[in-house]
PyMOL Python script that loads the backbone (N, CA, C, O; Angstrom):
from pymol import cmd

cmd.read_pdbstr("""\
ATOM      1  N   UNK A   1     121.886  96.467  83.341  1.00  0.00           N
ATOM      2  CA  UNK A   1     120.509  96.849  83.223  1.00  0.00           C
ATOM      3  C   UNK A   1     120.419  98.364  83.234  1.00  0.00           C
ATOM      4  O   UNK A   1     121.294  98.872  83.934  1.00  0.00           O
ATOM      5  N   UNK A   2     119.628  99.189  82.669  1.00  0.00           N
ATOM      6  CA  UNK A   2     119.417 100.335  82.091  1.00  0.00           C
ATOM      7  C   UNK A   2     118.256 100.915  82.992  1.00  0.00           C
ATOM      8  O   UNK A   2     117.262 100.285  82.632  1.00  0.00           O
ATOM      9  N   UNK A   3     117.834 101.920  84.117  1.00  0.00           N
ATOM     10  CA  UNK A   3     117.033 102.435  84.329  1.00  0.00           C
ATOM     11  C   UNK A   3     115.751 103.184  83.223  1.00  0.00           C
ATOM     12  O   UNK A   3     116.190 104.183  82.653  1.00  0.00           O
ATOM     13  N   UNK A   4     114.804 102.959  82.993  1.00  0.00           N
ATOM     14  CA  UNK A   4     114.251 104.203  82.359  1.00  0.00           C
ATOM     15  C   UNK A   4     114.045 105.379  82.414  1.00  0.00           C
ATOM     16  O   UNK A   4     113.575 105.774  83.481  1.00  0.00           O
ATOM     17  N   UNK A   5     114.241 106.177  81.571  1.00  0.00           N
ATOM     18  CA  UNK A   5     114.115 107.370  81.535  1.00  0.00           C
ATOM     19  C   UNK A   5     112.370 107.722  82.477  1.00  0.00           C
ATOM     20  O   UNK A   5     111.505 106.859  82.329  1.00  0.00           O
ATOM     21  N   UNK A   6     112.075 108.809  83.246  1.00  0.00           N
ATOM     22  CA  UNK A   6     110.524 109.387  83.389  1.00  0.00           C
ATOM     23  C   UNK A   6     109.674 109.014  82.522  1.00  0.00           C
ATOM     24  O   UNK A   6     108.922 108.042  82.602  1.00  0.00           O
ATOM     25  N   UNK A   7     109.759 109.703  81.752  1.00  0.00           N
ATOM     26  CA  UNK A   7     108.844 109.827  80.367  1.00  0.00           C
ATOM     27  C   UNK A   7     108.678 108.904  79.472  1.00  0.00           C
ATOM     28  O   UNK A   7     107.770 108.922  78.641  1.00  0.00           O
ATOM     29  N   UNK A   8     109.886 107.678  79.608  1.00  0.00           N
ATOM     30  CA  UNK A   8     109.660 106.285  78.847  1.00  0.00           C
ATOM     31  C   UNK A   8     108.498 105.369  79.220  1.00  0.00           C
ATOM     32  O   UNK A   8     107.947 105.124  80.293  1.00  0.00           O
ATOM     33  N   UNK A   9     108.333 104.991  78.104  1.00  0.00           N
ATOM     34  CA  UNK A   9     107.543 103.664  78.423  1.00  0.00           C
ATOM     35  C   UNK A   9     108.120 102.471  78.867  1.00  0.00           C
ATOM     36  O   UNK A   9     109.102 101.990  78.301  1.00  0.00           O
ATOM     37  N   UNK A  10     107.450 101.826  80.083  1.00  0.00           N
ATOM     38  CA  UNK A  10     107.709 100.669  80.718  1.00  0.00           C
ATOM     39  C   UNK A  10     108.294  99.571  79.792  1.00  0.00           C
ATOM     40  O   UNK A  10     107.920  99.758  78.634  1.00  0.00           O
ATOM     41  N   UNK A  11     109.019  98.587  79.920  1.00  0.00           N
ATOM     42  CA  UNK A  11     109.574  98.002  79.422  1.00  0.00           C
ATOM     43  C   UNK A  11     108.566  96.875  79.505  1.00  0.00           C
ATOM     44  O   UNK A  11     107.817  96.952  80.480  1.00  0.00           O
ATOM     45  N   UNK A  12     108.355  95.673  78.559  1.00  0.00           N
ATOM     46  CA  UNK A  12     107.192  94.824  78.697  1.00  0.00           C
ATOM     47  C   UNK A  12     107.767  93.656  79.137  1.00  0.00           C
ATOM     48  O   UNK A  12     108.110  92.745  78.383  1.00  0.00           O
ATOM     49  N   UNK A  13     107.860  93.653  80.097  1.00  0.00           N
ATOM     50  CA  UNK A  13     108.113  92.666  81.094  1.00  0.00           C
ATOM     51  C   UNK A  13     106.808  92.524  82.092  1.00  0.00           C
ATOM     52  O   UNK A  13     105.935  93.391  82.125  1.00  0.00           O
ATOM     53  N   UNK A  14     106.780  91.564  82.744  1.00  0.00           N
ATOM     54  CA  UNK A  14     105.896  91.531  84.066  1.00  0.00           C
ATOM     55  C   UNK A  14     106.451  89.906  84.835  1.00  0.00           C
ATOM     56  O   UNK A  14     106.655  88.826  84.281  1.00  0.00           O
ATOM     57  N   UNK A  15     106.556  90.250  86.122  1.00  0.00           N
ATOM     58  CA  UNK A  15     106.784  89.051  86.393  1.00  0.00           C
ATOM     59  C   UNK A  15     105.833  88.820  87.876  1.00  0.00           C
ATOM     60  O   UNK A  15     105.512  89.607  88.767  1.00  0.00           O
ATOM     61  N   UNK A  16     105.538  87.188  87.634  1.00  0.00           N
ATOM     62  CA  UNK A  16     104.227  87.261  89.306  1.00  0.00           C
ATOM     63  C   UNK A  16     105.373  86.219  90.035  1.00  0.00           C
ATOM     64  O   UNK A  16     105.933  85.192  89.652  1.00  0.00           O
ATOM     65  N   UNK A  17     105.435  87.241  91.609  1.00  0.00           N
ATOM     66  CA  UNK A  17     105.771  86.520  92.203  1.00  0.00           C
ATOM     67  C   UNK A  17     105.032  86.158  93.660  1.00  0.00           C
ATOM     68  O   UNK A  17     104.734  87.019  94.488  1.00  0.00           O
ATOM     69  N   UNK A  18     104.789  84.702  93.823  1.00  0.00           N
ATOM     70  CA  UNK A  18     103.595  84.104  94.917  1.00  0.00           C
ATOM     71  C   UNK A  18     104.575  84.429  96.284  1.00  0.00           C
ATOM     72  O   UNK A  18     105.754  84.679  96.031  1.00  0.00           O
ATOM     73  N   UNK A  19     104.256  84.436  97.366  1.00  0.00           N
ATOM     74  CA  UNK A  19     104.110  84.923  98.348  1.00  0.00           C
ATOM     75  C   UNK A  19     102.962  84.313  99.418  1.00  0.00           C
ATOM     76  O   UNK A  19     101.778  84.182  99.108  1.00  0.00           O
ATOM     77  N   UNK A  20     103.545  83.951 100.779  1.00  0.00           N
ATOM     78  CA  UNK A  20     102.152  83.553 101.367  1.00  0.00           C
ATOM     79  C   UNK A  20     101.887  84.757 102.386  1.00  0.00           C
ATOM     80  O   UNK A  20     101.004  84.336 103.134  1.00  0.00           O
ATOM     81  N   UNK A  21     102.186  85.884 102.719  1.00  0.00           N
ATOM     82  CA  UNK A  21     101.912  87.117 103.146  1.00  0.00           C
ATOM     83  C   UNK A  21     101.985  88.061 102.271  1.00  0.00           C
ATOM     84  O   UNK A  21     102.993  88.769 102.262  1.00  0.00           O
ATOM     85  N   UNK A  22     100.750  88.321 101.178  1.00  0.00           N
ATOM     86  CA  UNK A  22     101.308  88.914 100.366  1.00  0.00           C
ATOM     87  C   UNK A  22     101.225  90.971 100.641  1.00  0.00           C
ATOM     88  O   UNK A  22     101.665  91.808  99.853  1.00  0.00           O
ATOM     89  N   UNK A  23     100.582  91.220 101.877  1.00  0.00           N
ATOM     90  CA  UNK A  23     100.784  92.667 102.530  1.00  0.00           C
ATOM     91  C   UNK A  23     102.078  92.761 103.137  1.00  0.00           C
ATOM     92  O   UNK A  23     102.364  93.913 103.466  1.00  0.00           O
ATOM     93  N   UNK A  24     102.883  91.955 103.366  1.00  0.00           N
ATOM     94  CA  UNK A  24     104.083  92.085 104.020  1.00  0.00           C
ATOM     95  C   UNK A  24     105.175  91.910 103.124  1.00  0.00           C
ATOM     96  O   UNK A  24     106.304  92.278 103.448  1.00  0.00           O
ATOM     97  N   UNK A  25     104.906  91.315 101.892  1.00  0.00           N
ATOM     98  CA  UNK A  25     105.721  91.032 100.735  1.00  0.00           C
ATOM     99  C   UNK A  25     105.836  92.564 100.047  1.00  0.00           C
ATOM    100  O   UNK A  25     106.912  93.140  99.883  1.00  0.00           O
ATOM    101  N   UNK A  26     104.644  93.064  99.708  1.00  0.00           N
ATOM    102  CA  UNK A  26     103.942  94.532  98.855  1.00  0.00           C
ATOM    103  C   UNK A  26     104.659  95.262  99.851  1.00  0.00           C
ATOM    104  O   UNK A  26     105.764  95.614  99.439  1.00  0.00           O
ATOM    105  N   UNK A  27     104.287  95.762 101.548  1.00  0.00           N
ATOM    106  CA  UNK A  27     105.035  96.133 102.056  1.00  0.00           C
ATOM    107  C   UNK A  27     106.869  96.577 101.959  1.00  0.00           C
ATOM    108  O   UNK A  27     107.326  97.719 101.938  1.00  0.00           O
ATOM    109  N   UNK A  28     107.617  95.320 101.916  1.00  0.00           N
ATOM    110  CA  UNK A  28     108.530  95.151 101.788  1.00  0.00           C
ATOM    111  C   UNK A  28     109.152  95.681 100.442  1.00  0.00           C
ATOM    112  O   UNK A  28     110.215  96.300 100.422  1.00  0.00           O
ATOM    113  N   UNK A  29     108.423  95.397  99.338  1.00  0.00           N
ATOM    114  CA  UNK A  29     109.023  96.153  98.142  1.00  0.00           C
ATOM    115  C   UNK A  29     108.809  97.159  98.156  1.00  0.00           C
ATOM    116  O   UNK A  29     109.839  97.817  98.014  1.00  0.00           O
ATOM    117  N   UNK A  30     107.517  98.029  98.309  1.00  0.00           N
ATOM    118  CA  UNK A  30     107.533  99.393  98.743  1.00  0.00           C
ATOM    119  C   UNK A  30     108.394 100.484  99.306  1.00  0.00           C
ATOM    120  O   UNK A  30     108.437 101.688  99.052  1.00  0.00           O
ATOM    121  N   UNK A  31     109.479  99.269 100.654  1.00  0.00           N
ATOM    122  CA  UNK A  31     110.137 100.122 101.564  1.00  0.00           C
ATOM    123  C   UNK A  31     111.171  99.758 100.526  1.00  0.00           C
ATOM    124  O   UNK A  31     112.160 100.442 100.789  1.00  0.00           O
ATOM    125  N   UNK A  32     111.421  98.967  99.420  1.00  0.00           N
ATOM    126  CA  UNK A  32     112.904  99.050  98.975  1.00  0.00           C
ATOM    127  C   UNK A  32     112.895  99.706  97.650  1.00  0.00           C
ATOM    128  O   UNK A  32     113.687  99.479  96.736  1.00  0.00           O
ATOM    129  N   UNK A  33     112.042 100.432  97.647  1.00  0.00           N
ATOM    130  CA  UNK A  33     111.930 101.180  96.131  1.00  0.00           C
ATOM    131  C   UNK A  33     111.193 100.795  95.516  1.00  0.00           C
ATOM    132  O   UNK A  33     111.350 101.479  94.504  1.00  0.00           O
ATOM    133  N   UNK A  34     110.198  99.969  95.267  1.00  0.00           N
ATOM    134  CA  UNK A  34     109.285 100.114  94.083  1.00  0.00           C
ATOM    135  C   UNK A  34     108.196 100.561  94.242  1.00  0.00           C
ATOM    136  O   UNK A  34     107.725 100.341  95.358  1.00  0.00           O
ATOM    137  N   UNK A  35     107.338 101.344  93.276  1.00  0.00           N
ATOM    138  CA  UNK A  35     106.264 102.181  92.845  1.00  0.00           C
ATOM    139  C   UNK A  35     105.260 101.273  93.018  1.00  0.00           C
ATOM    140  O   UNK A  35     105.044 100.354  92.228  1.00  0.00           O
ATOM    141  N   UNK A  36     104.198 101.631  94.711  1.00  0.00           N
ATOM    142  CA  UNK A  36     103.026 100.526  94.494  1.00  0.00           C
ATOM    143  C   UNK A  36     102.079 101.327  93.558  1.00  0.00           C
ATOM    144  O   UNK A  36     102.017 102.555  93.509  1.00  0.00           O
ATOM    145  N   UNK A  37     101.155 100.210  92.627  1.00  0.00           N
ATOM    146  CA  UNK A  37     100.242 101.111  91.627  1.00  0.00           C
ATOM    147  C   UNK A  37      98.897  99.891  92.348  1.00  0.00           C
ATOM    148  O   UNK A  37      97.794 100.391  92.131  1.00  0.00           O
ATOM    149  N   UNK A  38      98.800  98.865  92.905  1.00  0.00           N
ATOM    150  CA  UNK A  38      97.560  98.259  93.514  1.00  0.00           C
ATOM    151  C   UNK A  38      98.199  97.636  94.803  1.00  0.00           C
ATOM    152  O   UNK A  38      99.173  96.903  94.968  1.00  0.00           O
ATOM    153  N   UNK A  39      97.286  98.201  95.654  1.00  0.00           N
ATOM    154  CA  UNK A  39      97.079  97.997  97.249  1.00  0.00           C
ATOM    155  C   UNK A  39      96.965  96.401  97.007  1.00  0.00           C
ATOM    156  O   UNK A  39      96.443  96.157  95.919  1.00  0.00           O
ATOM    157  N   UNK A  40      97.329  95.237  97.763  1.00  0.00           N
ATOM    158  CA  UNK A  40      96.962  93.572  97.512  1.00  0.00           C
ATOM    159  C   UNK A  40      95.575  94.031  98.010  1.00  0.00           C
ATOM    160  O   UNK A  40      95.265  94.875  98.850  1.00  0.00           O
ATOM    161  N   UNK A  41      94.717  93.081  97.103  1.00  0.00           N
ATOM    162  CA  UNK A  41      93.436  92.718  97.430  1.00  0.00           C
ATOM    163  C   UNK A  41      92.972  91.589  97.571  1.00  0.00           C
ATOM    164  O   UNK A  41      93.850  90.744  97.395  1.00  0.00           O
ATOM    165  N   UNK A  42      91.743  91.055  97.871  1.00  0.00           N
ATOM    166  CA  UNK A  42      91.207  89.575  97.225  1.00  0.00           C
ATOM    167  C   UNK A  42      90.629  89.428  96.275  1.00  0.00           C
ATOM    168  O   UNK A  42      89.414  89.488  96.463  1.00  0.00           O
ATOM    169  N   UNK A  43      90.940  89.242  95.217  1.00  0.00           N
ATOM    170  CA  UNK A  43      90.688  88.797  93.699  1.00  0.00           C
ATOM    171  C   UNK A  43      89.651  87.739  93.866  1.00  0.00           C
ATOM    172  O   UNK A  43      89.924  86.806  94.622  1.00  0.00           O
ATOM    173  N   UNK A  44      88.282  87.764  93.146  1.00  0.00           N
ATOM    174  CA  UNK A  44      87.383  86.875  92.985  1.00  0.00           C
ATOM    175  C   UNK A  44      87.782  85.402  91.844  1.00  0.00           C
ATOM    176  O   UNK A  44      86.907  84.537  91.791  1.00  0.00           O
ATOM    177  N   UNK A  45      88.989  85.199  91.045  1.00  0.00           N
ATOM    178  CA  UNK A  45      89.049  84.663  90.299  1.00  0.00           C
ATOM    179  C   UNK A  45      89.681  83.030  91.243  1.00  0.00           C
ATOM    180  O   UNK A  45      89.819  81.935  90.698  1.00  0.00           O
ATOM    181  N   UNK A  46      89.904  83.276  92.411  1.00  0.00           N
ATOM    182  CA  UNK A  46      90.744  82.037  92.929  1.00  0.00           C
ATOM    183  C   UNK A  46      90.228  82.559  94.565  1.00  0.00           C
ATOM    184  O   UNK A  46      90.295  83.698  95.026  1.00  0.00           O
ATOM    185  N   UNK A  47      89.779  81.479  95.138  1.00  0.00           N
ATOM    186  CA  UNK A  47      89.467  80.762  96.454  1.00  0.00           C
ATOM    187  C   UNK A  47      90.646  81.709  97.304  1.00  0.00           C
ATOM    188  O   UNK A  47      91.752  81.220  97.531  1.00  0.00           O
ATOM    189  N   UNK A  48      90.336  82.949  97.698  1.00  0.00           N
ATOM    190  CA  UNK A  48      91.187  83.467  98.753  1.00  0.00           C
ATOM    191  C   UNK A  48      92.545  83.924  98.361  1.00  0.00           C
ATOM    192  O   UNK A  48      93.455  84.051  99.180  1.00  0.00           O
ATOM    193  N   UNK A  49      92.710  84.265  96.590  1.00  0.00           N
ATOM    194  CA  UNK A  49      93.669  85.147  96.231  1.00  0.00           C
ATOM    195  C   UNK A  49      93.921  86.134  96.747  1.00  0.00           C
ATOM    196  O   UNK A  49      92.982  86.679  97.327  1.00  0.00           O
ATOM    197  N   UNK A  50      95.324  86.838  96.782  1.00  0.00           N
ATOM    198  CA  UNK A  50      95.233  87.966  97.056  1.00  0.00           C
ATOM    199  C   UNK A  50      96.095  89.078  96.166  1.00  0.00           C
ATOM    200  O   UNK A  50      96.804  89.569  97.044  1.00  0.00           O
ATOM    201  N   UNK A  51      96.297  89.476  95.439  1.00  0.00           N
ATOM    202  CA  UNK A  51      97.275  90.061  94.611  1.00  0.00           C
ATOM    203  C   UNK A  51      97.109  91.883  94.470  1.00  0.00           C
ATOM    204  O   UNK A  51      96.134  92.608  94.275  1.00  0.00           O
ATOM    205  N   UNK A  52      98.718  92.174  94.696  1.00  0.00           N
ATOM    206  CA  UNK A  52      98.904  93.311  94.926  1.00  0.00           C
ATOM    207  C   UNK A  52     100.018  93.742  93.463  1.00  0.00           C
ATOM    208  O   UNK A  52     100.806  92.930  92.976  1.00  0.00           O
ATOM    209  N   UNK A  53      99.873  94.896  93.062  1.00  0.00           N
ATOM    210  CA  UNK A  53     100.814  95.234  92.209  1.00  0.00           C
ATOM    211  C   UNK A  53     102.335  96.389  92.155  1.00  0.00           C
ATOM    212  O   UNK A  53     101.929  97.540  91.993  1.00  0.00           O
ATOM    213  N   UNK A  54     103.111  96.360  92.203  1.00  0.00           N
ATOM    214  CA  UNK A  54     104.355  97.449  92.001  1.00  0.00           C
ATOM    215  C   UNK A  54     104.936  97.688  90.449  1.00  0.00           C
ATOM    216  O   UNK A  54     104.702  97.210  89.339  1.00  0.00           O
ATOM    217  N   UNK A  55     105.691  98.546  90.924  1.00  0.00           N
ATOM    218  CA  UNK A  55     106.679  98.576  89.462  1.00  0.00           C
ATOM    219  C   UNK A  55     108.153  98.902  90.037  1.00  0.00           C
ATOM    220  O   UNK A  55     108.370  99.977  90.596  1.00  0.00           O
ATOM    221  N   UNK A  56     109.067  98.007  89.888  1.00  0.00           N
ATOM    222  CA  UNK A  56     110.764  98.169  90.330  1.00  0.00           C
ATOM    223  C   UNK A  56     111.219  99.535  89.790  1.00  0.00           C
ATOM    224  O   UNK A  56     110.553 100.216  89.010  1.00  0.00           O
ATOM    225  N   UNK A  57     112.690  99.935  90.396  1.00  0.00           N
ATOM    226  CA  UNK A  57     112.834 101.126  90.164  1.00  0.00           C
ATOM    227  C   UNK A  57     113.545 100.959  88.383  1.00  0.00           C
ATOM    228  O   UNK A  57     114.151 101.828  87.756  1.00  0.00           O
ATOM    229  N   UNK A  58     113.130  99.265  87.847  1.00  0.00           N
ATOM    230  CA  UNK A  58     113.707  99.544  86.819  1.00  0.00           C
ATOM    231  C   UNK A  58     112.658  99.643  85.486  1.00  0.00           C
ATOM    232  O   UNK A  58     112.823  99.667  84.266  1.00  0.00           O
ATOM    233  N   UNK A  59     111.470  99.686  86.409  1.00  0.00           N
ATOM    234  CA  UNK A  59     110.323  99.648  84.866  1.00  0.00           C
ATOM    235  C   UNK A  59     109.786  98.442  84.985  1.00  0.00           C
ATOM    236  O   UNK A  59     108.961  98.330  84.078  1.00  0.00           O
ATOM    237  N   UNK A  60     109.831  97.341  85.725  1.00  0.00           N
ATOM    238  CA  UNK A  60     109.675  96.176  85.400  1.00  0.00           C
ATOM    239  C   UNK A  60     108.197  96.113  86.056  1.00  0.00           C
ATOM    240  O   UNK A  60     107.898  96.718  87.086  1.00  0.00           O
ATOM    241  N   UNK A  61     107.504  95.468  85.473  1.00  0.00           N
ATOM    242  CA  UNK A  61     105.807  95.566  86.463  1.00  0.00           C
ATOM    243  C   UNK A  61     106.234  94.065  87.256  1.00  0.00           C
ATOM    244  O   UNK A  61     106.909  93.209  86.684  1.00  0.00           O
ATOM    245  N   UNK A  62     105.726  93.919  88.637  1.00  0.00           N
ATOM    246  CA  UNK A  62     105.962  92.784  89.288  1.00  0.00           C
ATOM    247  C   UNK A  62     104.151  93.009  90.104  1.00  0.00           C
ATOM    248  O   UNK A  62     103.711  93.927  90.796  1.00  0.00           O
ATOM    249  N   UNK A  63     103.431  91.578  89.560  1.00  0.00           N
ATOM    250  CA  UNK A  63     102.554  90.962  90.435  1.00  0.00           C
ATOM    251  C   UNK A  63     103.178  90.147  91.823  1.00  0.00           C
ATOM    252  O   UNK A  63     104.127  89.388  91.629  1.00  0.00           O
ATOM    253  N   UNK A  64     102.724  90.282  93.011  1.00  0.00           N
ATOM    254  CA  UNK A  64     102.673  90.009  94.296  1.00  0.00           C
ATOM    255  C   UNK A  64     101.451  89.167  94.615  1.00  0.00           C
ATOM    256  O   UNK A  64     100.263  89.444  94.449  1.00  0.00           O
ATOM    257  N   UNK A  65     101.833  88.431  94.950  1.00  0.00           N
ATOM    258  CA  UNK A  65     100.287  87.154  95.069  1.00  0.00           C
ATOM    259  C   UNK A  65     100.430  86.314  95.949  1.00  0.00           C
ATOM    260  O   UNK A  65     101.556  85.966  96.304  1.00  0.00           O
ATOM    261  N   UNK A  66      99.197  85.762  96.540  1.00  0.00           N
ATOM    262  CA  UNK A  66      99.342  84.750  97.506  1.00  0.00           C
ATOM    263  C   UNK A  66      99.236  83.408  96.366  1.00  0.00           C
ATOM    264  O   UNK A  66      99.112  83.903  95.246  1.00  0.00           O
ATOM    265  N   UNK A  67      99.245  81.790  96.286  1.00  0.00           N
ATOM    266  CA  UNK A  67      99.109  80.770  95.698  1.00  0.00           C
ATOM    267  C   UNK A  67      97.654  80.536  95.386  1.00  0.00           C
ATOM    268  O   UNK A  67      96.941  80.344  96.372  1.00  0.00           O
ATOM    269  N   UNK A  68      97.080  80.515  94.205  1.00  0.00           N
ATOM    270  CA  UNK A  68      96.139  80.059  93.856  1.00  0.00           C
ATOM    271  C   UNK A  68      95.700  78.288  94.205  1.00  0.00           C
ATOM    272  O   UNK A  68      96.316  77.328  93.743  1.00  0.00           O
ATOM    273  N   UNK A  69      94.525  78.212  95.101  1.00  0.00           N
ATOM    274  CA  UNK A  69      94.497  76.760  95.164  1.00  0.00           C
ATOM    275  C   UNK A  69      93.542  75.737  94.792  1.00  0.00           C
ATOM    276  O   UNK A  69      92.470  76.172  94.372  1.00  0.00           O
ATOM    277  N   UNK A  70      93.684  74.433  94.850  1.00  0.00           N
ATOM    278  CA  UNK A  70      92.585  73.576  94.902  1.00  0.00           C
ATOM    279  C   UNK A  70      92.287  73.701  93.007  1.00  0.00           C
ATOM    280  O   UNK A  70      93.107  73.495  92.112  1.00  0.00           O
ATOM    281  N   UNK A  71      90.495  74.200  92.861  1.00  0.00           N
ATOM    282  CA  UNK A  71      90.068  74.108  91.512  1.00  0.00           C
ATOM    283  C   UNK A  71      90.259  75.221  90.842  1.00  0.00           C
ATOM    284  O   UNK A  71      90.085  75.161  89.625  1.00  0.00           O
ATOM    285  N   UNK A  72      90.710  76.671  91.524  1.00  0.00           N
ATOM    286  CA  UNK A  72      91.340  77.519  90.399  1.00  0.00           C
ATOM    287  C   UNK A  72      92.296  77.386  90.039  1.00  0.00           C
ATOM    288  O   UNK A  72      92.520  77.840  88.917  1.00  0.00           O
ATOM    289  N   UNK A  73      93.169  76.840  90.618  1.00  0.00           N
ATOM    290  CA  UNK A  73      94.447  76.614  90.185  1.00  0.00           C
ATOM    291  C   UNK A  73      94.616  75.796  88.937  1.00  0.00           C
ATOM    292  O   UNK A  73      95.489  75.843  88.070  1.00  0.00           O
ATOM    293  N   UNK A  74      93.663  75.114  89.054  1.00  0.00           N
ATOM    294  CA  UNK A  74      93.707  73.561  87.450  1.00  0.00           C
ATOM    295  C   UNK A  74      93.158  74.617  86.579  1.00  0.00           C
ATOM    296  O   UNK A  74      93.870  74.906  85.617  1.00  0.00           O
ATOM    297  N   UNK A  75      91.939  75.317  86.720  1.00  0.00           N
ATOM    298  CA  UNK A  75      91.318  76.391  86.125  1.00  0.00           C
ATOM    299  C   UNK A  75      92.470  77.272  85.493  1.00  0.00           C
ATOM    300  O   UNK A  75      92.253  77.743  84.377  1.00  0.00           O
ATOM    301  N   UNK A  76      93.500  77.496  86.023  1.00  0.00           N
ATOM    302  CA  UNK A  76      94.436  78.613  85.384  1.00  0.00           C
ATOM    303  C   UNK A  76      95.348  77.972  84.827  1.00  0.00           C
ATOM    304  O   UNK A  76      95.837  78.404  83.783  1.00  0.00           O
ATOM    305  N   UNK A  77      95.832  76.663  85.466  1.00  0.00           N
ATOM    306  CA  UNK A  77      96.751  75.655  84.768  1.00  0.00           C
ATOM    307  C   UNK A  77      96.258  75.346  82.860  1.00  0.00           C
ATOM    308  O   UNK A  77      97.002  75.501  81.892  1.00  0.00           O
ATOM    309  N   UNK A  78      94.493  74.792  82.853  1.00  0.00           N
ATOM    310  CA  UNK A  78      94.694  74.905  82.079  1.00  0.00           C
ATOM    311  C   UNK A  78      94.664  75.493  80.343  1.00  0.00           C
ATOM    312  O   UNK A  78      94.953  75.092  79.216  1.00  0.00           O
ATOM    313  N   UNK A  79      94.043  76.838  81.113  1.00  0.00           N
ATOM    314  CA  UNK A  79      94.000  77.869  80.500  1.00  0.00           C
ATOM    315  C   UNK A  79      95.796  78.132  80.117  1.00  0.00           C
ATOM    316  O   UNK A  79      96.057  77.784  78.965  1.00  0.00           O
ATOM    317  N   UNK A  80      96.711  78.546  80.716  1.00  0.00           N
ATOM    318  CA  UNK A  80      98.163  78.651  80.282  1.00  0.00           C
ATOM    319  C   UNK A  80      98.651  77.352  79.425  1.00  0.00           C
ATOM    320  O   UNK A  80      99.620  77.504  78.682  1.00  0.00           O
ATOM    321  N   UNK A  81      97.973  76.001  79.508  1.00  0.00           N
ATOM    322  CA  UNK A  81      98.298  75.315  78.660  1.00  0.00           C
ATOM    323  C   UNK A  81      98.132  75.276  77.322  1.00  0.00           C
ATOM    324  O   UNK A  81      98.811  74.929  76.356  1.00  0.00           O
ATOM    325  N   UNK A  82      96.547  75.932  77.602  1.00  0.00           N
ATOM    326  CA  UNK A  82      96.340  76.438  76.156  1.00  0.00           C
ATOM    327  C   UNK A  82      96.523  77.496  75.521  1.00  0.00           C
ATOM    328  O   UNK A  82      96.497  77.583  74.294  1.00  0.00           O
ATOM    329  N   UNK A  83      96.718  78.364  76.269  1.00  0.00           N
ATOM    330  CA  UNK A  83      97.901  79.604  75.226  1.00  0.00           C
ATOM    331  C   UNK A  83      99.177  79.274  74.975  1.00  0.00           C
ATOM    332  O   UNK A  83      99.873  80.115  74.405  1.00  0.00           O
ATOM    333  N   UNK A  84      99.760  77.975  75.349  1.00  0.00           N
ATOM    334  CA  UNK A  84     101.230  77.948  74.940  1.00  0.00           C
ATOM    335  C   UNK A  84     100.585  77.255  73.632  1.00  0.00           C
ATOM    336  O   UNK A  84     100.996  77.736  72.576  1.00  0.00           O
ATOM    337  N   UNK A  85      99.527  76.075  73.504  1.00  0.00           N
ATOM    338  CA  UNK A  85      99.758  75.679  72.501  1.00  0.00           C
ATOM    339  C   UNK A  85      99.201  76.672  71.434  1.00  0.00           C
ATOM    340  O   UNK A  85      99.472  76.243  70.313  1.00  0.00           O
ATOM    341  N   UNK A  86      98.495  77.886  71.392  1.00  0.00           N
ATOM    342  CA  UNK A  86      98.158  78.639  70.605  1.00  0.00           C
ATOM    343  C   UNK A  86      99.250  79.596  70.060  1.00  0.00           C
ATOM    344  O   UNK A  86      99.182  80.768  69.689  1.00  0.00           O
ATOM    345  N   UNK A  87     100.086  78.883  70.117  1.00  0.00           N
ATOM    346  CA  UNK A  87     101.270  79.590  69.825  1.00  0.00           C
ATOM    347  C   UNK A  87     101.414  81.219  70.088  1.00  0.00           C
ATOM    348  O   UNK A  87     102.108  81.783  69.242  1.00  0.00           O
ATOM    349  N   UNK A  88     101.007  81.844  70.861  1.00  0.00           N
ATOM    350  CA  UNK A  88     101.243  82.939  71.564  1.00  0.00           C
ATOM    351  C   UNK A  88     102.691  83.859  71.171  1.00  0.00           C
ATOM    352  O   UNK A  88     102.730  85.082  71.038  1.00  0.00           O
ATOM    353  N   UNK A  89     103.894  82.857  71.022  1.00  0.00           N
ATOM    354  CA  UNK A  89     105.230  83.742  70.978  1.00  0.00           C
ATOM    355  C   UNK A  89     105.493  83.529  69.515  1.00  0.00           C
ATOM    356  O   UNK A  89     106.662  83.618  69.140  1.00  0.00           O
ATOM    357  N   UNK A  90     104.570  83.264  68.658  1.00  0.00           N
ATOM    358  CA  UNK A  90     105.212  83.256  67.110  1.00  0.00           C
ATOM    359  C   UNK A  90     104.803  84.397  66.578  1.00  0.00           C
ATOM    360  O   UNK A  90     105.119  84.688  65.424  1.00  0.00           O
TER     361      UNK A  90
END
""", "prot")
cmd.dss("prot")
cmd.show_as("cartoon", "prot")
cmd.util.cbc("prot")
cmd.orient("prot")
């Protein structure tokens, strides 16, 4: 794996990873090198979300989140169902 250069642009990646402490998770990547760019908050889109954002020391953007539950969760389920079938990666 290849660090980026300063001045490069981020590589388009993003990856979310759930967490059920997600200030102690954000915390934790913080102390091991990655660039926080959002403090975790509570997100209005899901029943007691909480999602915080970084970037690794390799460019990579990583969402930090607590589990979406109950009726947002079907709500987001099936919204992603329907961008896969909208063919999104063609």
């Amino acid at each position: 794996m290849q660090q980026p250069a300063a001045g490069d642009r981020p590589f388009n990646v993003e990856l979310a990873l759930v967490f059920d402490d997600v200030p102690a998770a954000f915390e934790h990547a913080v102390a091991s090198g990655c660039t926080p760019l959002a403090e975790p908050a509570l997100k209005p889109h899901g029943p007691g979300q909480t999602v915080g954002w970084v970037r690794d020391p390799f460019g990579t953007l990583i969402e930090i989140a607590s589990p979406i539950a109950g009726s947002a969760r079907r709500r987001v389920l099936a919204l992603v169902r329907t961008a896969l079938r909208g063919n999104l990666c063609s």
